[in-house]
ChimeraX commands (.cxc) that place a marker at each C-alpha (Angstrom):
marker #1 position -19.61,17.64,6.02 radius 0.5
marker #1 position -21.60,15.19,5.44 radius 0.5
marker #1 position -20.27,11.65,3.57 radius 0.5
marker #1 position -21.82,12.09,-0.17 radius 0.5
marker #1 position -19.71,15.52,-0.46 radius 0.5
marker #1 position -16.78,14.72,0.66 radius 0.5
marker #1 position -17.09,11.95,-2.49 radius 0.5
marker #1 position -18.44,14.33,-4.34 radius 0.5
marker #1 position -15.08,16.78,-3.65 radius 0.5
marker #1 position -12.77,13.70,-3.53 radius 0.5
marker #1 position -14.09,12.28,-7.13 radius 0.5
marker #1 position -14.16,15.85,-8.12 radius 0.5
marker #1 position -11.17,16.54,-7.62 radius 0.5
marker #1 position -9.06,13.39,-9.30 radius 0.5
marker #1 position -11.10,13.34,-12.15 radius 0.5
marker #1 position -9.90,17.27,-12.65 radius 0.5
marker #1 position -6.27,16.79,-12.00 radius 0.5
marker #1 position -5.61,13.19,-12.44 radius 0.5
marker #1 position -8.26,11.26,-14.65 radius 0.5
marker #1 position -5.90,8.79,-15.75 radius 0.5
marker #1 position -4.10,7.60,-13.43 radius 0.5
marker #1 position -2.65,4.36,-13.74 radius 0.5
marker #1 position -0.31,1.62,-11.87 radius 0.5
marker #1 position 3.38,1.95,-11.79 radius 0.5
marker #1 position 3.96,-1.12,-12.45 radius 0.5
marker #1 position 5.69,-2.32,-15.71 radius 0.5
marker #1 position 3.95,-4.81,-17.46 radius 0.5
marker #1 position 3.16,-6.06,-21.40 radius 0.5
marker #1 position 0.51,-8.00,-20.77 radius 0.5
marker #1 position -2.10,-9.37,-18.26 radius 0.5
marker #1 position 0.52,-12.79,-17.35 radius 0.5
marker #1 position 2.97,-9.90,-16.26 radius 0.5
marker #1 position 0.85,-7.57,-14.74 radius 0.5
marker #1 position -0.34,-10.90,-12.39 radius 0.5
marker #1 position 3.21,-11.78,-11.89 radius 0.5
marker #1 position 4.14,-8.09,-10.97 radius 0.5
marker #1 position 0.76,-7.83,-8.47 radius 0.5
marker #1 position 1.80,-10.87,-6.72 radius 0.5
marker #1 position 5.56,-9.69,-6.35 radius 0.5
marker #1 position 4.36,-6.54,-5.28 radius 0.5
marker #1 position 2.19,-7.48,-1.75 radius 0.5
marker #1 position 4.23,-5.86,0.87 radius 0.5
marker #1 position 6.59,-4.48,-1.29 radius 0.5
marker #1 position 7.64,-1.10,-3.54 radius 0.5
marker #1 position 6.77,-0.59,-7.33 radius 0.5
marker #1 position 10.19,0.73,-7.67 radius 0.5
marker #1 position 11.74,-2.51,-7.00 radius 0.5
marker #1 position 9.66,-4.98,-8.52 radius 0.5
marker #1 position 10.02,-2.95,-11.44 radius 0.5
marker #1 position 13.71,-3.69,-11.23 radius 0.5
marker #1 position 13.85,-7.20,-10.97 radius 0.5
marker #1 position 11.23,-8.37,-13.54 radius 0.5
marker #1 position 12.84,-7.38,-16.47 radius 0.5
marker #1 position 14.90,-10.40,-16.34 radius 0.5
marker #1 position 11.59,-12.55,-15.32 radius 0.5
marker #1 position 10.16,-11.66,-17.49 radius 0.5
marker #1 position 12.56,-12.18,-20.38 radius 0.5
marker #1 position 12.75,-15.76,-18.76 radius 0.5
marker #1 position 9.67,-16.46,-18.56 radius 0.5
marker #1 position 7.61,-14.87,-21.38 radius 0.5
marker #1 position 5.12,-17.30,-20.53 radius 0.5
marker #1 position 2.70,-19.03,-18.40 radius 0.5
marker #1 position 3.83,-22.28,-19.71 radius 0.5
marker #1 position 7.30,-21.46,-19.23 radius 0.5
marker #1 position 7.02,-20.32,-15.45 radius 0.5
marker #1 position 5.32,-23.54,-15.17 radius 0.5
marker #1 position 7.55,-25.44,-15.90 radius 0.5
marker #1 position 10.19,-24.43,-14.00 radius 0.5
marker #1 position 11.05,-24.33,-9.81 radius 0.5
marker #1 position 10.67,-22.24,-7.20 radius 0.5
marker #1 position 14.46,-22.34,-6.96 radius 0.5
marker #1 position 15.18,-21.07,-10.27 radius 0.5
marker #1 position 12.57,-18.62,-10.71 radius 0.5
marker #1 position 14.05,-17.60,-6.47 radius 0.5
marker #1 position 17.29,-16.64,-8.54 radius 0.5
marker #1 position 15.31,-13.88,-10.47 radius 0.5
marker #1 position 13.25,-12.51,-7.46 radius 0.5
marker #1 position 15.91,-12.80,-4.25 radius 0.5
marker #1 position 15.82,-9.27,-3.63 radius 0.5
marker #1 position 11.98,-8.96,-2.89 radius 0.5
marker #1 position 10.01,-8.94,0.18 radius 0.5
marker #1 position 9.04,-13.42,1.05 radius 0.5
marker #1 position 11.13,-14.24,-2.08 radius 0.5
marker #1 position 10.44,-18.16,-0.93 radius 0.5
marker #1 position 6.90,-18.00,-1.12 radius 0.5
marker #1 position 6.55,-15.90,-3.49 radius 0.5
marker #1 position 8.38,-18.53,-5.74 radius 0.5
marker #1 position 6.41,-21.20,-4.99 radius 0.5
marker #1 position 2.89,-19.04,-5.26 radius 0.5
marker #1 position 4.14,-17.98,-8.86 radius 0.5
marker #1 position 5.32,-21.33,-10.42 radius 0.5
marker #1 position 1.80,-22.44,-8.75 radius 0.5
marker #1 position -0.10,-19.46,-10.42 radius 0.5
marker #1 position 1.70,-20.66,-13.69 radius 0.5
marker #1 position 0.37,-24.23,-13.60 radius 0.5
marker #1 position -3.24,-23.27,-13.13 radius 0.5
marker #1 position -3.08,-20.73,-15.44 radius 0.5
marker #1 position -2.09,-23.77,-17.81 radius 0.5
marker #1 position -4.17,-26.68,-16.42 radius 0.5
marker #1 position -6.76,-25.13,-15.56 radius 0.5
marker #1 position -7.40,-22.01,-17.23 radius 0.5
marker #1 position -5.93,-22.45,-20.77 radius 0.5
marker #1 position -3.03,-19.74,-20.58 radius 0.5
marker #1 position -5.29,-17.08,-19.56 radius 0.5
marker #1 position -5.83,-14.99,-16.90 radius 0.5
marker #1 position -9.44,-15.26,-15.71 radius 0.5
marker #1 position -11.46,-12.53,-15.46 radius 0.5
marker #1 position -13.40,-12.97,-12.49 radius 0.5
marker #1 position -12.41,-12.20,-9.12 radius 0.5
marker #1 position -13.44,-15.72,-7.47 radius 0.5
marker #1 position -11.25,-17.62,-10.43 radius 0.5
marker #1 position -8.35,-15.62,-9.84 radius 0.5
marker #1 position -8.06,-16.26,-5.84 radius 0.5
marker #1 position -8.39,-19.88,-6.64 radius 0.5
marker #1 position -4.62,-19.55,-7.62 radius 0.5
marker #1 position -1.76,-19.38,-4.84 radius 0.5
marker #1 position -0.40,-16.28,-4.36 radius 0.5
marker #1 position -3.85,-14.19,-5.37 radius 0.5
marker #1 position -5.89,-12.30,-2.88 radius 0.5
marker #1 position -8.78,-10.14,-3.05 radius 0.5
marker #1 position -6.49,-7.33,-3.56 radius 0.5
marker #1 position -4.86,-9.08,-6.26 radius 0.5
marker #1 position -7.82,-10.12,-8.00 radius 0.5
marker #1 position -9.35,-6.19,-8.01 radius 0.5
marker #1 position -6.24,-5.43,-9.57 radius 0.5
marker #1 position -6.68,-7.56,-12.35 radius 0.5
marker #1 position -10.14,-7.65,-12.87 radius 0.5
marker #1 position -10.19,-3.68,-12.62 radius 0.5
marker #1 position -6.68,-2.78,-14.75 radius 0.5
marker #1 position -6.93,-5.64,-17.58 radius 0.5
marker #1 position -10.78,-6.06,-17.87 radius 0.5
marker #1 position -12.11,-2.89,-16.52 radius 0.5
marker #1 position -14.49,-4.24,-14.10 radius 0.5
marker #1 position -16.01,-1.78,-11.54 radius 0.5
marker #1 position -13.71,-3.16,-8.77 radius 0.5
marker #1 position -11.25,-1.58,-6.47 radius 0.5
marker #1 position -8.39,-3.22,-4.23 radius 0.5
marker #1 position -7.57,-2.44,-1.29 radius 0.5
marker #1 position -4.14,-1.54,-0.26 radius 0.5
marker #1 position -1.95,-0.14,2.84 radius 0.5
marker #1 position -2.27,3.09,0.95 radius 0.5
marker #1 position -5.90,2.67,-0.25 radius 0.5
marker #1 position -6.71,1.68,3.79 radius 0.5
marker #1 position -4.79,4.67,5.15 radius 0.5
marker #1 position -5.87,7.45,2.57 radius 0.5
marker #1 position -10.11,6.18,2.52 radius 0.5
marker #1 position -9.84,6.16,6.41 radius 0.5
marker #1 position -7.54,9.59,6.82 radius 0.5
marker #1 position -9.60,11.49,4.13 radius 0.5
marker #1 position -12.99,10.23,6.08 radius 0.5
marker #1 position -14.22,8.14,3.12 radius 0.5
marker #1 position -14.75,5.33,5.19 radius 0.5
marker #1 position -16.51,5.12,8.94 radius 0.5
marker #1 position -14.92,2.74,11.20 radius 0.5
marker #1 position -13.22,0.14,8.52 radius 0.5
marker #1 position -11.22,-1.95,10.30 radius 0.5
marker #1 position -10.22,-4.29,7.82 radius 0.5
marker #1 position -9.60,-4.02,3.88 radius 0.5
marker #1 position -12.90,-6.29,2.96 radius 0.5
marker #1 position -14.87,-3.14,5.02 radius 0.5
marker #1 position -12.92,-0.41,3.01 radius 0.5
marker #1 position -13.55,-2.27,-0.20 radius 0.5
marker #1 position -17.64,-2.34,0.60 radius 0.5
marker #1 position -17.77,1.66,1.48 radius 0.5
marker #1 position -16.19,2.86,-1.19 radius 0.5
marker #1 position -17.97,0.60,-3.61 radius 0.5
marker #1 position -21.15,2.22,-1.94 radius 0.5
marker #1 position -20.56,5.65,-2.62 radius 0.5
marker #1 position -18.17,5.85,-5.22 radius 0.5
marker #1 position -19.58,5.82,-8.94 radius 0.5
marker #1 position -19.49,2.88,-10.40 radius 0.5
marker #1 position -17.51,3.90,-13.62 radius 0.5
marker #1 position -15.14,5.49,-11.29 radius 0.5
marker #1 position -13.99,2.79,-9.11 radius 0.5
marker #1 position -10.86,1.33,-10.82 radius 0.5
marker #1 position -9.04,4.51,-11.02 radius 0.5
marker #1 position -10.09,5.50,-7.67 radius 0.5
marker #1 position -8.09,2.77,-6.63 radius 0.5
marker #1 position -4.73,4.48,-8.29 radius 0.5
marker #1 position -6.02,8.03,-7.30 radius 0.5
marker #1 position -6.17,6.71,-3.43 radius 0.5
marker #1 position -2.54,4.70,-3.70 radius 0.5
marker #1 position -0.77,7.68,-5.49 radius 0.5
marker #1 position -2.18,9.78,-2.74 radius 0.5
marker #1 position -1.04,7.75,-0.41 radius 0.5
marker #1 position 2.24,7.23,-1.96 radius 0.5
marker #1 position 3.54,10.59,-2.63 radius 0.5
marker #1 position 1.56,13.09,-0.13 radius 0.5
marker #1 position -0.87,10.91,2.61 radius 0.5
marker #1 position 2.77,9.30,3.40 radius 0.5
marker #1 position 2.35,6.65,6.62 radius 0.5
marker #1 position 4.55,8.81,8.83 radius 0.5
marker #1 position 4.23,12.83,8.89 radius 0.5
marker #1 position 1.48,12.84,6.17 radius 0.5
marker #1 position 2.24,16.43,3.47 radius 0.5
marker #1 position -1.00,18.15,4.66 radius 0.5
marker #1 position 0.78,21.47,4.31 radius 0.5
marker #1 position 0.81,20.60,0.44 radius 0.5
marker #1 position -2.21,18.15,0.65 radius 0.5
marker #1 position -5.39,19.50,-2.22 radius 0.5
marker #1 position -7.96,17.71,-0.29 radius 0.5
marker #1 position -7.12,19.17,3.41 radius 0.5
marker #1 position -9.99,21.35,3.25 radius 0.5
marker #1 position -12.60,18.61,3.34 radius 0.5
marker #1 position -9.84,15.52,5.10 radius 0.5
marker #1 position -11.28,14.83,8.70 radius 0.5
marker #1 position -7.76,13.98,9.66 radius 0.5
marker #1 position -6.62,17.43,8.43 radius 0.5
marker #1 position -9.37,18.79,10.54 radius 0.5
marker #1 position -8.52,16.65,13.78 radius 0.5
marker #1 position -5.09,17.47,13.85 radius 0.5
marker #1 position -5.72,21.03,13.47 radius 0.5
marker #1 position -8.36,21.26,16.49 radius 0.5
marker #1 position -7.60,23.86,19.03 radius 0.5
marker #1 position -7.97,20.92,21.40 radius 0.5
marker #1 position -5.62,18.21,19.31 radius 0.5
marker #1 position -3.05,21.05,19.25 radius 0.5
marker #1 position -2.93,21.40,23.37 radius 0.5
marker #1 position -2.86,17.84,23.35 radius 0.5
marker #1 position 0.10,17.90,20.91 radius 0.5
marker #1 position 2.18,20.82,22.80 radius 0.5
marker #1 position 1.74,18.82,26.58 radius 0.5
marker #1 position 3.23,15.97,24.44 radius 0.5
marker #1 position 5.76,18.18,23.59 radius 0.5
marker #1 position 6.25,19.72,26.89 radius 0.5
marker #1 position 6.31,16.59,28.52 radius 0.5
marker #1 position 9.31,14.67,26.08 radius 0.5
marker #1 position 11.33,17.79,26.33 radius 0.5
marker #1 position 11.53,17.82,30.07 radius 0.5
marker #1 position 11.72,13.76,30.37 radius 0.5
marker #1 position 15.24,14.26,27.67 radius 0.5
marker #1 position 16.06,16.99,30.00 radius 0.5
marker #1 position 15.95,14.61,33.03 radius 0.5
marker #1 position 17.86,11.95,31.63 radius 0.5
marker #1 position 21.09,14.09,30.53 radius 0.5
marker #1 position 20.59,15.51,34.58 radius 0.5
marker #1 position 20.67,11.51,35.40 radius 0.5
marker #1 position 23.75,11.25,32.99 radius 0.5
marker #1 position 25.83,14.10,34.46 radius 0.5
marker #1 position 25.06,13.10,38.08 radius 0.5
marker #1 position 25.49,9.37,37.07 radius 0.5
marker #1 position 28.96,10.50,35.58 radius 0.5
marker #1 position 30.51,12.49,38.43 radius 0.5
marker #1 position 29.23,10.03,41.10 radius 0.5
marker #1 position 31.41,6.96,38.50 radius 0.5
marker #1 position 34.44,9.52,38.79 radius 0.5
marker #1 position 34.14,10.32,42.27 radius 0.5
marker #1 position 34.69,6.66,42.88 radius 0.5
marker #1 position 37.82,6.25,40.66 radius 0.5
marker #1 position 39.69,8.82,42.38 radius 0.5
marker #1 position 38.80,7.93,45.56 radius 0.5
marker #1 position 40.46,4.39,44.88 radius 0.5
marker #1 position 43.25,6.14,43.40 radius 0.5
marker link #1:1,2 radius 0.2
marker link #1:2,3 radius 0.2
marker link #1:3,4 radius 0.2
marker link #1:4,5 radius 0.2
marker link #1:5,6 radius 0.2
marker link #1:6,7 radius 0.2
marker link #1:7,8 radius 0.2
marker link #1:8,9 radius 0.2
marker link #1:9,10 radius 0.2
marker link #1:10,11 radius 0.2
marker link #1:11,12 radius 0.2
marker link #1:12,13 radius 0.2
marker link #1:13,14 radius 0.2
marker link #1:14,15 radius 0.2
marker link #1:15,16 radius 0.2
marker link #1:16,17 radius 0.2
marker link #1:17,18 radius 0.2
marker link #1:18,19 radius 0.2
marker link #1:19,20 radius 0.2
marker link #1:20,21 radius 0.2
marker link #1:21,22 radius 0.2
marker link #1:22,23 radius 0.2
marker link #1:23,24 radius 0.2
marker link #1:24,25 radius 0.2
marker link #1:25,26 radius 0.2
marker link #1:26,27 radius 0.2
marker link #1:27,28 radius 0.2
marker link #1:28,29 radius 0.2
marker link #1:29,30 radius 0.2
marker link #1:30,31 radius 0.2
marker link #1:31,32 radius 0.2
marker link #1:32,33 radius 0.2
marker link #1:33,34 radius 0.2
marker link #1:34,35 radius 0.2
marker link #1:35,36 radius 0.2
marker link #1:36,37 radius 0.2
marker link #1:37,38 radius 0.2
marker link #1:38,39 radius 0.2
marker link #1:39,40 radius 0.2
marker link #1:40,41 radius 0.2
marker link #1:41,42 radius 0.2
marker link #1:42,43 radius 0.2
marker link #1:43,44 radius 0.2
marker link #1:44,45 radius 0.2
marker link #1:45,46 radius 0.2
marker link #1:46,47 radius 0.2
marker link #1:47,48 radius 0.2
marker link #1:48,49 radius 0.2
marker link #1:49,50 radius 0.2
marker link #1:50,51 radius 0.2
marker link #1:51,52 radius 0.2
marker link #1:52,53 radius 0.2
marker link #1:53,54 radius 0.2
marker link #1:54,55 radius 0.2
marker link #1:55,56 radius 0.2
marker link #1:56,57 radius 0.2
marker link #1:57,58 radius 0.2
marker link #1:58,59 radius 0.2
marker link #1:59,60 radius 0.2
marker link #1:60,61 radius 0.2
marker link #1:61,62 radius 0.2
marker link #1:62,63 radius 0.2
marker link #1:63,64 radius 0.2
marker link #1:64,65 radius 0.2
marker link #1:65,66 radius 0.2
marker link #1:66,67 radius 0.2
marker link #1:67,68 radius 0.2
marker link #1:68,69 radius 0.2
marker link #1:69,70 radius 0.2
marker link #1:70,71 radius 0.2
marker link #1:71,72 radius 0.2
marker link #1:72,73 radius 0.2
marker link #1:73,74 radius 0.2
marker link #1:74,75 radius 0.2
marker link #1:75,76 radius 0.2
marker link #1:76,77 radius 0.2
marker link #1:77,78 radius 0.2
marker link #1:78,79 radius 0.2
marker link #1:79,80 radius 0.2
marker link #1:80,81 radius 0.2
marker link #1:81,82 radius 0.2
marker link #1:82,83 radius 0.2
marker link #1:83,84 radius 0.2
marker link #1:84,85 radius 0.2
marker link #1:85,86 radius 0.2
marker link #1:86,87 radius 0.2
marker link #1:87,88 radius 0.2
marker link #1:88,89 radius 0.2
marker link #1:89,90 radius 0.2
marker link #1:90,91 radius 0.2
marker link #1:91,92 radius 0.2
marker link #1:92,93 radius 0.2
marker link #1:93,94 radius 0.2
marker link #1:94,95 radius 0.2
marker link #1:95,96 radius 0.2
marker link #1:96,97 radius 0.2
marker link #1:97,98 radius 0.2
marker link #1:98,99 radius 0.2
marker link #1:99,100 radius 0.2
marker link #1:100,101 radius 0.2
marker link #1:101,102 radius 0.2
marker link #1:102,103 radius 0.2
marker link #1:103,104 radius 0.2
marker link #1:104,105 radius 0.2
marker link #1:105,106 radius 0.2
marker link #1:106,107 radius 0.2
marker link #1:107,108 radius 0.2
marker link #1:108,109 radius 0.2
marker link #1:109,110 radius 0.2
marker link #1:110,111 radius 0.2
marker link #1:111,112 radius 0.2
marker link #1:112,113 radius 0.2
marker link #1:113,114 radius 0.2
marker link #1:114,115 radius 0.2
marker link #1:115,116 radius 0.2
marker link #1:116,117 radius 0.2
marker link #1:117,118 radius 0.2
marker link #1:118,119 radius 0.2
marker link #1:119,120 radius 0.2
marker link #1:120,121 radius 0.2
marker link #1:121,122 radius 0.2
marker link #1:122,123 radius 0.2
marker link #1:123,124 radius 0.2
marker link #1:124,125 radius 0.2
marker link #1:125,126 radius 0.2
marker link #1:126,127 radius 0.2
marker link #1:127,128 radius 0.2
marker link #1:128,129 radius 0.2
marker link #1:129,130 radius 0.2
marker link #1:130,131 radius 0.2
marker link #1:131,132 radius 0.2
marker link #1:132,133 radius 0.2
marker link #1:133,134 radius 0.2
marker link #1:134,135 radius 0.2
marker link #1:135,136 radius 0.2
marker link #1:136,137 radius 0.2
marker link #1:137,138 radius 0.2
marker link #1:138,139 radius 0.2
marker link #1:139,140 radius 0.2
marker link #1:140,141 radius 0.2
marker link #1:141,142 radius 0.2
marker link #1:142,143 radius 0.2
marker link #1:143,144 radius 0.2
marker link #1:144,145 radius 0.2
marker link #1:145,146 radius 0.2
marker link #1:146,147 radius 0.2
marker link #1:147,148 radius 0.2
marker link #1:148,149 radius 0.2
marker link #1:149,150 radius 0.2
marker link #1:150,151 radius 0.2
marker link #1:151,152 radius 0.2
marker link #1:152,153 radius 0.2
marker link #1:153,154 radius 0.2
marker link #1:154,155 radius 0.2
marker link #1:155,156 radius 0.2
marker link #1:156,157 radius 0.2
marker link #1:157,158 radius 0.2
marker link #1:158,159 radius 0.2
marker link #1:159,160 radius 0.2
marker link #1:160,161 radius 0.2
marker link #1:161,162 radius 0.2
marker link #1:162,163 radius 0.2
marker link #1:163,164 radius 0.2
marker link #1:164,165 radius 0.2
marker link #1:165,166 radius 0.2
marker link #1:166,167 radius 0.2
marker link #1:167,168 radius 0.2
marker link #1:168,169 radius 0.2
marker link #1:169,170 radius 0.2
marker link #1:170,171 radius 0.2
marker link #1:171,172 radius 0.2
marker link #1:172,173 radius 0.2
marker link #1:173,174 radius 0.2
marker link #1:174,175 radius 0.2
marker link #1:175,176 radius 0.2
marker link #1:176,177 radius 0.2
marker link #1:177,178 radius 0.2
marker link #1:178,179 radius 0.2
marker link #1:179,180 radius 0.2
marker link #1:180,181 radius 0.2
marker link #1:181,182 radius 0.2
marker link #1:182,183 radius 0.2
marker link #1:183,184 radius 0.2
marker link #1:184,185 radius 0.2
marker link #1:185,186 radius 0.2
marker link #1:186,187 radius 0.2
marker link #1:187,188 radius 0.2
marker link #1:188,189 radius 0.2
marker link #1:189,190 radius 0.2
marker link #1:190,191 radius 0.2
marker link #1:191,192 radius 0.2
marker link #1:192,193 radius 0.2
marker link #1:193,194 radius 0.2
marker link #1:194,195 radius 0.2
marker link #1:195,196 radius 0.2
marker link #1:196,197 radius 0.2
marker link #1:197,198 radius 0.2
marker link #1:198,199 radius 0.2
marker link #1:199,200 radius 0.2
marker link #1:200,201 radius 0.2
marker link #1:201,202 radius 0.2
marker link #1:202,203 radius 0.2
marker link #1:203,204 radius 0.2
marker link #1:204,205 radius 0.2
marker link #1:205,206 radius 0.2
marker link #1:206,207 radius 0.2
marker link #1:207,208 radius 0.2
marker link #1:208,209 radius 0.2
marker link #1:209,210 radius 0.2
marker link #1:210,211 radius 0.2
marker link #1:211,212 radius 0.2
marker link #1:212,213 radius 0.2
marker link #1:213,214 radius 0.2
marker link #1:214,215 radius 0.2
marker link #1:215,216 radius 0.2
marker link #1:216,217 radius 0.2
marker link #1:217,218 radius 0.2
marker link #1:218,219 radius 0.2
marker link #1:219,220 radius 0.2
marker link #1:220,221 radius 0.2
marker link #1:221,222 radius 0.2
marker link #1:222,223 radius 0.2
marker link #1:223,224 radius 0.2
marker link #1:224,225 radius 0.2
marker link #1:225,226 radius 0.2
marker link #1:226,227 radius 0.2
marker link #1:227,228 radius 0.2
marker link #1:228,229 radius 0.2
marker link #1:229,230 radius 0.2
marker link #1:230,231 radius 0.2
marker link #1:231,232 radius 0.2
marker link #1:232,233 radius 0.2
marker link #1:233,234 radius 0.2
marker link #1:234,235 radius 0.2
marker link #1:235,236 radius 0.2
marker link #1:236,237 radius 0.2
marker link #1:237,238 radius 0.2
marker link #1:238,239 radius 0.2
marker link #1:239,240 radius 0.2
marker link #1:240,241 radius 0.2
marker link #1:241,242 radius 0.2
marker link #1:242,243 radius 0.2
marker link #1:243,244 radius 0.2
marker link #1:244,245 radius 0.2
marker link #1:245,246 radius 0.2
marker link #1:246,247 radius 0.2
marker link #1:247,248 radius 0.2
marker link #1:248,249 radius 0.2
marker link #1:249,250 radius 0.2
marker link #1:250,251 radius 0.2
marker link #1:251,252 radius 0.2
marker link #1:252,253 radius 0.2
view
């Protein structure tokens, strides 16, 4: 199959059963969303969604967050992933927001990485979600799914991903491709034993296809053959390791 259809099938597809998508993030506004984004790098929805509640509520505001320490606003956000820096990149992000960009979040992707804390993926997020600019970031999930699903051809990094699928995606499509890709990624193209059995897009997914091959399977039963009789080795090793340790106590008995 060549490249353009399985885009064609992939966009096809989402815009069928899931046109809307959206993050699952909670957030009022674009300050939150940008605090929530930042929280978020290497880290679930589900719990960032927990603890900024009571962030929020504290600090409603950019100049509010500014003006406080990465030791208080730690207090709020202990139970995230790098709560340390991710103190000090928010109260940063805060005073920028005020000095520099008059309690606003910028719209443009090269603004918003001027501020600690903010990465390209970060930035698409923002510029995409709040302003609906044809952007999309570039996740674990978005990096896993685009490279599983064959979307992408030999990405190696997230700036590479980005680039393909801002080739061949349409343009109007982009920022909820992004969600399309992390849901995916979240709920069925899972890191570790991927749902393919329940998986939509398996008939066109190259890694569907590869790991169905007569060949792949061989590969995949020798695998099997092989553990099985290494286990089986060890717990021979483990009896005959036993009796020789008991042999020896009641001989010096």
């Amino acid at each position: 199959m060549l490249k353009p259809e399985r885009y064609q099938h992939f966009v096809e597809y989402f815009t069928k059963n899931q046109p809307e998508a959206v993050t699952e993030l909670h957030y009022n506004n674009p300050f939150e969303l940008l605090i929530a984004v930042i929280l978020s790098a290497q880290c679930t929805d589900k719990r960032i969604n927990q603890i900024t509640p009571a962030l929020f509520e504290r600090f409603p505001t950019p100049d509010a967050l500014a003006a406080s320490t990465p030791e208080d606003v730690f207090t709020y956000i202990r139970s995230v992933s790098y709560p340390n820096n991710k103190a000090k990149h928010l109260v940063g992000m805060a005073k920028m927001l005020v000095d520099v960009f008059n309690n606003k979040v910028p719209p443009d992707i090269n603004e918003l990485q001027k501020m600690p804390g903010v990465g390209r993926k970060t930035a698409n997020v923002i510029a995409s979600v709040v302003y609906d600019a044809p952007a999309i970031a570039v996740d674990t999930h978005v990096f896993r799914v685009a490279n599983r699903i064959g979307l992408t051809t030999r990405a190696t990094t997230p700036l590479a991903v980005e680039k393909q699928l801002t080739q061949y995606l349409p343009k109007q499509t982009l920022g909820v491709a992004h969600h399309w890709l992390i849901l995916h990624g979240r709920y069925i193209c899972v890191a570790r034993s991927p749902k393919c059995a329940i998986c939509p897009l398996s008939w066109f997914c190259k890694y569907y296809d590869h790991t169905n091959s007569d060949t792949y399977l061989l590969k995949a039963e020798a695998a099997q053959k092989r553990k099985l009789e290494t286990t089986q080795k060890k717990r021979k090793l483990n009896i005959i390791s036993k009796e020789l340790k008991k042999r020896v106590v009641d001989k010096d008995i």
